[in-house]
C-alpha positions as CSV (number, residue, x, y, z in Angstrom):
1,X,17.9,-15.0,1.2
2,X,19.1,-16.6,-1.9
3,X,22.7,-17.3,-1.7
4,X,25.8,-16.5,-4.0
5,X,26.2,-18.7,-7.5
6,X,29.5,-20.3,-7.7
7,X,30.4,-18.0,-9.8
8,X,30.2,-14.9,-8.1
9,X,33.2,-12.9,-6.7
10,X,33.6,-11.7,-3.0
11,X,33.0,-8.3,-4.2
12,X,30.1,-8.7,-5.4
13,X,28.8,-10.9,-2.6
14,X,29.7,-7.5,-0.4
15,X,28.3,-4.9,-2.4
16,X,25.1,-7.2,-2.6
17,X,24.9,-7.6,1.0
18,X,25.5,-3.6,1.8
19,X,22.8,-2.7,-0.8
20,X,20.2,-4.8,1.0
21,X,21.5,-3.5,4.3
22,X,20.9,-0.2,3.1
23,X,17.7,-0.4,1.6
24,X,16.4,-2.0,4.5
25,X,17.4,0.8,6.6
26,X,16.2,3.1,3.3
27,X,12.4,1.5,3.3
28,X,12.0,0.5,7.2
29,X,14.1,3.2,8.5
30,X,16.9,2.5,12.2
31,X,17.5,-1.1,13.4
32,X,20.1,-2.8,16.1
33,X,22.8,-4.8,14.4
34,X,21.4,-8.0,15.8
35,X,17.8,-7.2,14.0
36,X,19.7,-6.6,10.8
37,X,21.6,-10.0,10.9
38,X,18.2,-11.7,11.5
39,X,16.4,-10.1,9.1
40,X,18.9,-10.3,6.5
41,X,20.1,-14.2,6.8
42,X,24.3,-12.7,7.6
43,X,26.4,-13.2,10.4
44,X,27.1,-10.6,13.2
45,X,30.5,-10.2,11.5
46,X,29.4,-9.4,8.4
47,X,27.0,-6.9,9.6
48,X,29.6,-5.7,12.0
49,X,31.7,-5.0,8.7
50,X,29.1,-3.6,6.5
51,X,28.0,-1.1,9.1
52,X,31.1,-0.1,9.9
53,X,32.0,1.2,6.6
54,X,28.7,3.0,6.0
55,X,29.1,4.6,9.5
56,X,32.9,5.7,8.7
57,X,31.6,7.1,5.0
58,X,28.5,9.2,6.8
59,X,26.3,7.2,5.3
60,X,24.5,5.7,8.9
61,X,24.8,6.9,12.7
62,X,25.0,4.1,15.8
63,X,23.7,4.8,19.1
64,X,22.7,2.7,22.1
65,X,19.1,2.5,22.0
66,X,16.8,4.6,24.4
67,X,15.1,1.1,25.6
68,X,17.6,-1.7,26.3
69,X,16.1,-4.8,27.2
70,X,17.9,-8.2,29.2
71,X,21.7,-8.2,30.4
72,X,24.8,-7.6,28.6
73,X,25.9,-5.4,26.0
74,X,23.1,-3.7,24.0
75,X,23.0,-4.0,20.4
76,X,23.9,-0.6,18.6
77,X,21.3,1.2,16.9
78,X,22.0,2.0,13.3
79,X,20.3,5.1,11.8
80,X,20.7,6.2,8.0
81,X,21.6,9.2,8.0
82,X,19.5,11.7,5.5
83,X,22.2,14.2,4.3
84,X,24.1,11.7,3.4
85,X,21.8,10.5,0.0
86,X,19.5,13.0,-1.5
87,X,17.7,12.7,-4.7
88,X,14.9,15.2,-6.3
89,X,11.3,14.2,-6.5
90,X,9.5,15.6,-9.1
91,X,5.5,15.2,-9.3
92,X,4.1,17.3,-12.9
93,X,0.3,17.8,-12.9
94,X,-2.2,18.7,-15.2
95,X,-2.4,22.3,-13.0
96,X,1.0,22.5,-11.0
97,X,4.5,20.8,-9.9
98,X,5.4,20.0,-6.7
99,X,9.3,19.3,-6.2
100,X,11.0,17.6,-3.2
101,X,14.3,17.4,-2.0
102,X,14.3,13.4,0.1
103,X,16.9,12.1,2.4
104,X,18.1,8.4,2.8
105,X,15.3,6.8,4.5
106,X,12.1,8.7,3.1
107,X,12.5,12.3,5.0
108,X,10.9,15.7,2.9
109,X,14.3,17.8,3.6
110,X,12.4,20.6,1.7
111,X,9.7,21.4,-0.6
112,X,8.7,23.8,-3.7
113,X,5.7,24.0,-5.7
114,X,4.1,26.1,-8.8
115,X,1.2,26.0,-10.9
116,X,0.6,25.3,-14.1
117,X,-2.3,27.6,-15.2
118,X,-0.4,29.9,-17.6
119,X,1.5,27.3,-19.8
120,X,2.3,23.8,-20.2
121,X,4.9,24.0,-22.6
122,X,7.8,21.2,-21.9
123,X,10.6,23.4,-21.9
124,X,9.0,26.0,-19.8
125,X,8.6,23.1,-17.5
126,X,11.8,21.9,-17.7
127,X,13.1,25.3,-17.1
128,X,11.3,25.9,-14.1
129,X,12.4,22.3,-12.6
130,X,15.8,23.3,-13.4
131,X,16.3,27.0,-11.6
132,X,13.8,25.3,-9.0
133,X,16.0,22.3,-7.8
134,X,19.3,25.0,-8.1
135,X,18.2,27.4,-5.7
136,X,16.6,24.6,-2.9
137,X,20.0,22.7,-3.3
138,X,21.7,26.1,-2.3
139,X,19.4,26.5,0.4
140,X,19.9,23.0,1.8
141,X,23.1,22.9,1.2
142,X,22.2,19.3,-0.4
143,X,23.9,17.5,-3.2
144,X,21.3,15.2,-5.2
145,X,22.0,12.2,-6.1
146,X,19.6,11.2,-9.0
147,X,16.0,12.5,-10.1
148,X,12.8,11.2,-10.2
149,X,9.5,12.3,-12.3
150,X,6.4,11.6,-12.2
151,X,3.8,12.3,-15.3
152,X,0.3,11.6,-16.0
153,X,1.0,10.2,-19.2
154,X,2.7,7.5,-20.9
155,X,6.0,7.2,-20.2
156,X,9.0,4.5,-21.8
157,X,10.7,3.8,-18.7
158,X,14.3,3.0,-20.3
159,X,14.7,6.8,-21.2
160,X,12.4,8.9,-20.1
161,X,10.5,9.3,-23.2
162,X,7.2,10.6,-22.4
163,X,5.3,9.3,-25.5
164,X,1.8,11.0,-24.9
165,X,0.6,13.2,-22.3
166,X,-3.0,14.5,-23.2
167,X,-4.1,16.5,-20.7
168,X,-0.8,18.5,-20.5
169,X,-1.0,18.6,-24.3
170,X,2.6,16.7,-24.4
171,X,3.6,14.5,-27.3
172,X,7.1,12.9,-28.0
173,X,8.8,15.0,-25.1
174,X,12.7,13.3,-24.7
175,X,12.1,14.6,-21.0
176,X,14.5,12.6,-19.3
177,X,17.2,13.1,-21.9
178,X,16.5,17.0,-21.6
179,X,16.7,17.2,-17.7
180,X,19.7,14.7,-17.3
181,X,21.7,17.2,-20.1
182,X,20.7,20.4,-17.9
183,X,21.4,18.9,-14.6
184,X,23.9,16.1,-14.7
185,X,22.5,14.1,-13.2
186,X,20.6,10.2,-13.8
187,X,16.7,10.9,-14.0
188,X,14.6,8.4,-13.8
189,X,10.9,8.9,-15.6
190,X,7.4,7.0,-14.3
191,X,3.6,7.3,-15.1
192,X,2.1,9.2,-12.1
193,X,0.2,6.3,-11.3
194,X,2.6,3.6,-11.4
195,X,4.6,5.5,-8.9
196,X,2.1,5.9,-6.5
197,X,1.3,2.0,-6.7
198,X,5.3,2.2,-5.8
199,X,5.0,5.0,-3.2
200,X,1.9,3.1,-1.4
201,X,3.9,-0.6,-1.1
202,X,6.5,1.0,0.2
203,X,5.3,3.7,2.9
204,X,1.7,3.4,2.2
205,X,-1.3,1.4,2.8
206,X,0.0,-1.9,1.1
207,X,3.2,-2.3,2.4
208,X,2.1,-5.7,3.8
209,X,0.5,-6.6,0.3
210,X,2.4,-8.1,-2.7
211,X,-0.7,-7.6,-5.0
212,X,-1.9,-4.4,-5.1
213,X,-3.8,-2.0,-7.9
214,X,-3.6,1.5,-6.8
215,X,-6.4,4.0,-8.7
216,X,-5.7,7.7,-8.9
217,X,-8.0,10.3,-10.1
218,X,-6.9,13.9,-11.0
219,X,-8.4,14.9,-14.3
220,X,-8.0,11.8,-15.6
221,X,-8.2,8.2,-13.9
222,X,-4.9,6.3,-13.9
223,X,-3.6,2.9,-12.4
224,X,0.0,1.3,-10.8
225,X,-0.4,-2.6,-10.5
226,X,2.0,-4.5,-8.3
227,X,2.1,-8.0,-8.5
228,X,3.9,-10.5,-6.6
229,X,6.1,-7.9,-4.5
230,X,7.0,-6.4,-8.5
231,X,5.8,-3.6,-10.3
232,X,3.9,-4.1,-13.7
233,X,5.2,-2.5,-16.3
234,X,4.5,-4.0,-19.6
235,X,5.8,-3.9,-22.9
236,X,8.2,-1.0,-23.4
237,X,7.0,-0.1,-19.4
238,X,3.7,1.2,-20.9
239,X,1.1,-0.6,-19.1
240,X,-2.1,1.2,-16.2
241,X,-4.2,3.0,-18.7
242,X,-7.0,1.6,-16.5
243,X,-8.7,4.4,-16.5
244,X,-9.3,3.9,-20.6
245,X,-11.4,0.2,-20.1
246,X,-14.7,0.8,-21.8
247,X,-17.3,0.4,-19.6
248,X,-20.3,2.4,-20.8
249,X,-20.2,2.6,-24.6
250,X,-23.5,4.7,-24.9
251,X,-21.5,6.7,-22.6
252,X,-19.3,10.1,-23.4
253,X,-16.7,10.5,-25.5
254,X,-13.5,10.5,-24.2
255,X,-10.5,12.7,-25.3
256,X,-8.7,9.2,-26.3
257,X,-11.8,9.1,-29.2
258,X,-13.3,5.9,-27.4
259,X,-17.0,6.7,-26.5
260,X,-17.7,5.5,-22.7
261,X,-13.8,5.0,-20.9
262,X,-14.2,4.1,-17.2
263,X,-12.6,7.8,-16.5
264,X,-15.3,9.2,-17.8
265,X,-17.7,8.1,-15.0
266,X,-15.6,8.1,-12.3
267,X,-13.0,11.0,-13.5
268,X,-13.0,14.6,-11.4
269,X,-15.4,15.8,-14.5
270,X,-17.6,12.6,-13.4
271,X,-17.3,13.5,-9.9
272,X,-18.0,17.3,-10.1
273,X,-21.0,16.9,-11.6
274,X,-22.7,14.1,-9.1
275,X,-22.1,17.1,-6.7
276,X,-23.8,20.0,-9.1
277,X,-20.3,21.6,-9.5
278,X,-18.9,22.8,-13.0
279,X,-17.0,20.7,-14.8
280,X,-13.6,22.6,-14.1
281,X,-14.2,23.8,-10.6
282,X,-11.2,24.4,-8.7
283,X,-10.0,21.3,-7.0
284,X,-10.0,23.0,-3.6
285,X,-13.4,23.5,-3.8
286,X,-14.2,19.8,-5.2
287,X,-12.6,18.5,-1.8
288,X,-14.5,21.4,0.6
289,X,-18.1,20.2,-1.0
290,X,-16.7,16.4,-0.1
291,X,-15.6,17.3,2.7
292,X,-19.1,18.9,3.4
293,X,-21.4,16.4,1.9
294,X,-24.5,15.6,4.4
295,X,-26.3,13.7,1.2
296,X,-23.5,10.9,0.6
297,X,-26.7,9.5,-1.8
298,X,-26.1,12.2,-4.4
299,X,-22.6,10.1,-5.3
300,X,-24.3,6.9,-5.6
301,X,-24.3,6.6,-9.6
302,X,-20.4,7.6,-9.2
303,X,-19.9,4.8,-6.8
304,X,-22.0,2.7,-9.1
305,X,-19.6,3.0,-12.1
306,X,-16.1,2.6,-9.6
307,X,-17.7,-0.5,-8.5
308,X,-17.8,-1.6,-12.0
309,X,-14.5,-1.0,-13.3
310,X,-13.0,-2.0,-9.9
311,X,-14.9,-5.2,-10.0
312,X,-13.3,-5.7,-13.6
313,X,-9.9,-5.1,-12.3
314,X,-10.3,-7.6,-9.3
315,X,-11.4,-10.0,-11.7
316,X,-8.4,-9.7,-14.3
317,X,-5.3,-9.3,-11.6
318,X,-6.8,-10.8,-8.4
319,X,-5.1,-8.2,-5.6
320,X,-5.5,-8.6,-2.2
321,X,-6.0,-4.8,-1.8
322,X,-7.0,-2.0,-3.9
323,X,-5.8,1.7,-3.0
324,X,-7.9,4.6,-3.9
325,X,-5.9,8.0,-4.1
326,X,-5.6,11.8,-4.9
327,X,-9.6,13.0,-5.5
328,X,-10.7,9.7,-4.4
329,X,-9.1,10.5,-0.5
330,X,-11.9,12.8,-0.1
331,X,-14.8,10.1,-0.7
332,X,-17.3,10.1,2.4
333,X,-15.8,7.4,4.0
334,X,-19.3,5.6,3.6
335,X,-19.0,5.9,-0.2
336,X,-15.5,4.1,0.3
337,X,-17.5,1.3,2.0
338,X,-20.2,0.6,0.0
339,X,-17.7,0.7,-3.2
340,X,-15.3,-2.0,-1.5
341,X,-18.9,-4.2,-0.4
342,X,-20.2,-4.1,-4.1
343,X,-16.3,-5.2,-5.4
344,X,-17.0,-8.0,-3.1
345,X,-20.4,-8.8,-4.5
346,X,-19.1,-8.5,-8.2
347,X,-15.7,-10.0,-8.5
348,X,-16.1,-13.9,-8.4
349,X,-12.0,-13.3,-7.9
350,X,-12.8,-11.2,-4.5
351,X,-14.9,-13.7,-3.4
352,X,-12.5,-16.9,-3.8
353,X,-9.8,-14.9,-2.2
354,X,-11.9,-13.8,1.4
355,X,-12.6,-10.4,0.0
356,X,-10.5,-7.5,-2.0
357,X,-9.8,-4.3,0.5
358,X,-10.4,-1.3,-1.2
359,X,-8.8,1.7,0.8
360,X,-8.0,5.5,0.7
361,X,-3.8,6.2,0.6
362,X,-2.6,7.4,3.5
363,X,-0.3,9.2,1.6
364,X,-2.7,11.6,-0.2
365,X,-1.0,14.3,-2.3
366,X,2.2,13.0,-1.9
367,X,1.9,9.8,-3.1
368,X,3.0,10.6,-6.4
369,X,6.1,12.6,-4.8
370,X,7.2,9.6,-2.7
371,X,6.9,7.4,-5.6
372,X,9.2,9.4,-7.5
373,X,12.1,9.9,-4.6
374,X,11.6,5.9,-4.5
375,X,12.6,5.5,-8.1
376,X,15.4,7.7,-7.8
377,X,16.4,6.1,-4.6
378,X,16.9,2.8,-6.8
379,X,19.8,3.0,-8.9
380,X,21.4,5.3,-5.8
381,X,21.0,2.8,-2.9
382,X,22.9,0.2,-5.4
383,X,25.9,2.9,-5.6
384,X,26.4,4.3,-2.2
């Protein structure tokens, strides 16, 4: 732990050290005092201190821990407490919204959902959100804290300005503006796929990497990158079009007016028709005919073309693990394998490093809905 500049005033040394202590209980959820003083590089005093004025403002719980171990005085467990921080996570889709109330430390206090079919239109959208998040704080008798969106689309990330959504047909939509005027409240704004590269290195399957590409596919193919323990964000935040690398360019035309984008092969339009479903089937029954497949062969062209753009990323960022989620949880587990061997055969990168990983989230559907409680938890956990 990197310590104080010579500079820097006692108060800020404390709020500094109470913001780590709480995101460390936020991310990796109860710990005894003694843990957290390891962990964290402080004394027992100073934890002693900082928990005690979390515990007196609600904010954590202590209890002696069910298993005590050696003699003497047991350590005190401390617990955050859930009530005690709640934000909104918002997830938009192409087809629906799903909308989450989430406590201090990760837990789903409740849930709504709707579906898209009828309209798009932003302020319809917004509208919904708004009576939506209302009535579920009544229920729980919860007061959020902040707000956090995720939207397949490209997003400026210093207001919420959601430049260009195609498949919701969104351009120029001041969304985070809007929502913070109706509901008073900070909201923060991510690509869909950026936040479930967050939502996987923190809950998911690379929370023990600090290079990780995540891949989602809906109706379009997007990517989150995390590199070195930090997200990648690019210029003005708009960076993980991956799903827009031209891989085939006798190939089809995308709606972005490139002919042959990597979504295009590996994309839920891509993947319905390896498995002799229309385009546009229902999602549901996308997943059942996965689900059912006894000819994993018939997806072998599909797997063909992730390969490829997979081996492409590996090459450019290097990551030590690549996450496949949404549609892609649903691949034969097979399919998963023999994508993740042929990365290995085709990224010089993934060869020098001992081999990328390419896995399923364990998170499924909800990636995108953690990753958005996660940004909302940030600017929160730095002013409980």
């Amino acid at each position: 732990m990197t310590g104080p500049t010579s500079g820097t005033r006692p108060d800020e040394i404390r709020r500094h050290n109470r913001t780590a202590l709480l995101r460390r209980l936020h991310v990796d959820g109860p710990s005894t005092r003694a843990s957290l003083a390891t962990e964290l590089g402080l004394n027992r005093s100073t934890i002693k201190a900082l928990v005690d004025g979390l515990a007196e403002a609600g904010v954590v719980a202590e209890r002696v821990p069910a298993l005590r171990s050696g003699a003497g005085r047991p350590s005190l467990l401390v617990l955050p407490q859930p009530h005690a921080a709640v934000v909104i996570a918002i997830d938009v889709r192409v087809e629906h919204v799903a909308m989450g109330f989430v406590g201090l430390g990760g837990e789903i206090l409740g849930r709504d959902s709707w579906n898209l079919h009828r309209t798009r239109d932003p302020g319809e959208v917004i509208t919904h959100i708004v009576e939506s998040a209302r009535l579920m704080a009544d229920d729980l008798d919860a007061t959020p804290l902040g707000v956090g969106i995720s939207v397949p689309g490209v997003v400026r990330r210093s207001d919420g300005h959601v430049h260009e959504a195609p498949n919701l047909h969104w351009t120029g939509v001041s969304l985070g503006k809007r929502l913070e005027a109706v509901l008073k409240l900070p909201v923060q704004v991510g690509n869909d796929a950026e936040l479930g590269a967050l939502a996987e290195h923190v809950r998911g399957a690379a929370r023990q990497s600090s290079d990780m590409v995540y891949i989602s596919a809906d109706v379009g193919v997007g990517g989150g990158v995390i590199l070195s323990g930090q997200p990648l964000r690019g210029s003005g935040g708009y960076v993980g079009e991956l799903g827009h690398m031209v891989v085939n360019p006798r190939g089809l035309r995308c709606y972005c007016g490139c002919d042959g984008c990597w979504e295009t092969e590996v994309g839920e339009p891509a993947l319905c028709r390896a498995l002799g479903l229309p385009d546009d089937a229902p999602r549901g029954a996308v997943v059942a005919t996965l689900r059912a497949l006894d000819d994993p062969s018939l997806l072998d062209e599909f797997a063909g073309w992730l390969a490829l753009g997979l081996a492409n990323i590996v090459n450019v960022l290097g990551p030590e693990l690549v996450v496949l989620g949404d549609l892609y949880t649903a691949l034969p587990a097979s399919v998963v394998d023999s994508v993740s061997a042929a990365v290995q055969r085709r990224s010089l990168v993934s060869r020098a490093v001992g081999g990328t990983q390419v896995v399923t989230s364990p998170l499924g559907r909800d990636a995108k809905l953690v990753g958005a409680a996660e940004l909302a938890f940030e600017p929160v956990l730095d002013a409980l």
